[in-house]
C-alpha positions as CSV (number, residue, x, y, z in Angstrom):
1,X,90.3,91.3,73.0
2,X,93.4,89.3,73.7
3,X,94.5,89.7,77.3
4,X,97.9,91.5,76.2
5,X,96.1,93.8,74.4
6,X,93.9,94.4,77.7
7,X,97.4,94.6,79.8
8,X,98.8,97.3,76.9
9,X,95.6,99.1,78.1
10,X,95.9,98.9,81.8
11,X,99.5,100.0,81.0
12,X,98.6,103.3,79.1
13,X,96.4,104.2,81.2
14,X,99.1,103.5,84.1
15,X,100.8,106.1,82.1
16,X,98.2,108.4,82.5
17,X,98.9,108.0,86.2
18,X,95.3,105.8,86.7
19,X,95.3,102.9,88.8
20,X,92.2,100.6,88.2
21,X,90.7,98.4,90.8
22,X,87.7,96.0,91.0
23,X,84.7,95.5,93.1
24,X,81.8,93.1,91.7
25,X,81.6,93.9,88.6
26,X,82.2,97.9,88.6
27,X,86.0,99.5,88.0
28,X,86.8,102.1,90.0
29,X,89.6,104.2,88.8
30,X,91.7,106.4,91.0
31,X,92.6,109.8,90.9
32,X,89.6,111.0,89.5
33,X,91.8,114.1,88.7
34,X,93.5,112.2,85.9
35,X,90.3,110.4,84.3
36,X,90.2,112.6,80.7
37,X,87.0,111.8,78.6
38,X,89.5,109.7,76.3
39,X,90.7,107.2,79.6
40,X,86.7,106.9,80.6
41,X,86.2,106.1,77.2
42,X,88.8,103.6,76.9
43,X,87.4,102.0,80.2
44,X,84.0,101.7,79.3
45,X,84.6,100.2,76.3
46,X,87.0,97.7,77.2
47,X,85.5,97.1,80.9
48,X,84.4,93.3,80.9
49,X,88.0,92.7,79.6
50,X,89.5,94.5,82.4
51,X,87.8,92.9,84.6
52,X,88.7,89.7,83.7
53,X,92.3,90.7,83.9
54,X,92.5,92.8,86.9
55,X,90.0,89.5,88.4
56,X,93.3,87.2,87.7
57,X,95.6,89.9,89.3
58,X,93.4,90.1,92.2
59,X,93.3,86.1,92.7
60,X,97.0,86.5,92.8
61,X,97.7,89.1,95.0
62,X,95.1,86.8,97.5
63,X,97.0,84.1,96.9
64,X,100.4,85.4,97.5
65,X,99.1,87.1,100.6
66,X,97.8,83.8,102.1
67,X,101.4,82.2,101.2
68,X,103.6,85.2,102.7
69,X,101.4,85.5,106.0
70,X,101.4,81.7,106.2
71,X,105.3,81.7,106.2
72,X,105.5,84.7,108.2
73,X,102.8,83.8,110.7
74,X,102.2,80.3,112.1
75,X,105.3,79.0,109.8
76,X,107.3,81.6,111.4
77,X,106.2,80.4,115.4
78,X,106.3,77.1,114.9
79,X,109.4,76.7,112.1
80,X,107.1,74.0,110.1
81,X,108.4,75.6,106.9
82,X,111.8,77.0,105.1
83,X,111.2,79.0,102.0
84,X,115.3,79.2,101.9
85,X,116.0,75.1,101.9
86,X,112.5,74.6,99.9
87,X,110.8,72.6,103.1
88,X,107.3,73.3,103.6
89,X,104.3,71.9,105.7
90,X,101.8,70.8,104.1
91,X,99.8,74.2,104.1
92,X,102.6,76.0,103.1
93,X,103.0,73.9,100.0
94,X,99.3,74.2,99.4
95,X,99.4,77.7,99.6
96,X,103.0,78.1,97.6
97,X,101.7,75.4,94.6
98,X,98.1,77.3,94.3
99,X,100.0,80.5,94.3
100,X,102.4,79.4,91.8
101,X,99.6,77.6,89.5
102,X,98.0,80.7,89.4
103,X,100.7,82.5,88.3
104,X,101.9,80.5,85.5
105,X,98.0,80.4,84.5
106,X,98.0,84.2,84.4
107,X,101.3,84.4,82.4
108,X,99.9,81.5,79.6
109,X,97.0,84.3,78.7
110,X,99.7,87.0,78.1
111,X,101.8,85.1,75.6
């Protein structure tokens, strides 16, 4: 399974109102209210595909977490970086590069 057609399932069932997250290598789907047979179905089926994906997404959201409390921490206190004139410290182009590497990474799988 291609990881657009993984994405087109995270997307329906996103319609259904699920949100899926990751821990090890279990998904845990939230509101239990909206899980029908069909979505737990679709979810088993497809689960080490998910997990790849919603891995990535998770990688991402770390990454762009480290970069965004980098810039609006110690950047922030000691003015070593500015996102607005494209000068960084070194670890805030570390953190901005891996971030953005990962990124593009993640959106080559889509297309």
């Amino acid at each position: 399974m291609s990881d657009r057609q993984v994405n087109e399932v995270i997307t329906q069932l996103a319609g259904l109102g699920i949100t899926l997250e990751i821990d090890g290598e279990s998904i845990w789907a939230t509101p239990k209210s909206a899980i029908t047979d069909d979505a737990r179905q679709l979810i088993r089926h497809h689960k080490s595909a998910l997990i790849g994906v919603l891995r990535a997404g998770n990688e991402i959201r770390i990454l762009a977490n480290a970069f965004y409390n980098h810039l609006s921490g110690e950047a922030k206190r000691t003015n070593c970086c500015y996102a607005r004139a494209g000068r960084y410290c070194t670890e805030g182009q570390r953190l901005k590069d891996a971030y953005y590497l990962a990124v593009m990474q993640s959106n080559s799988h889509i297309h």
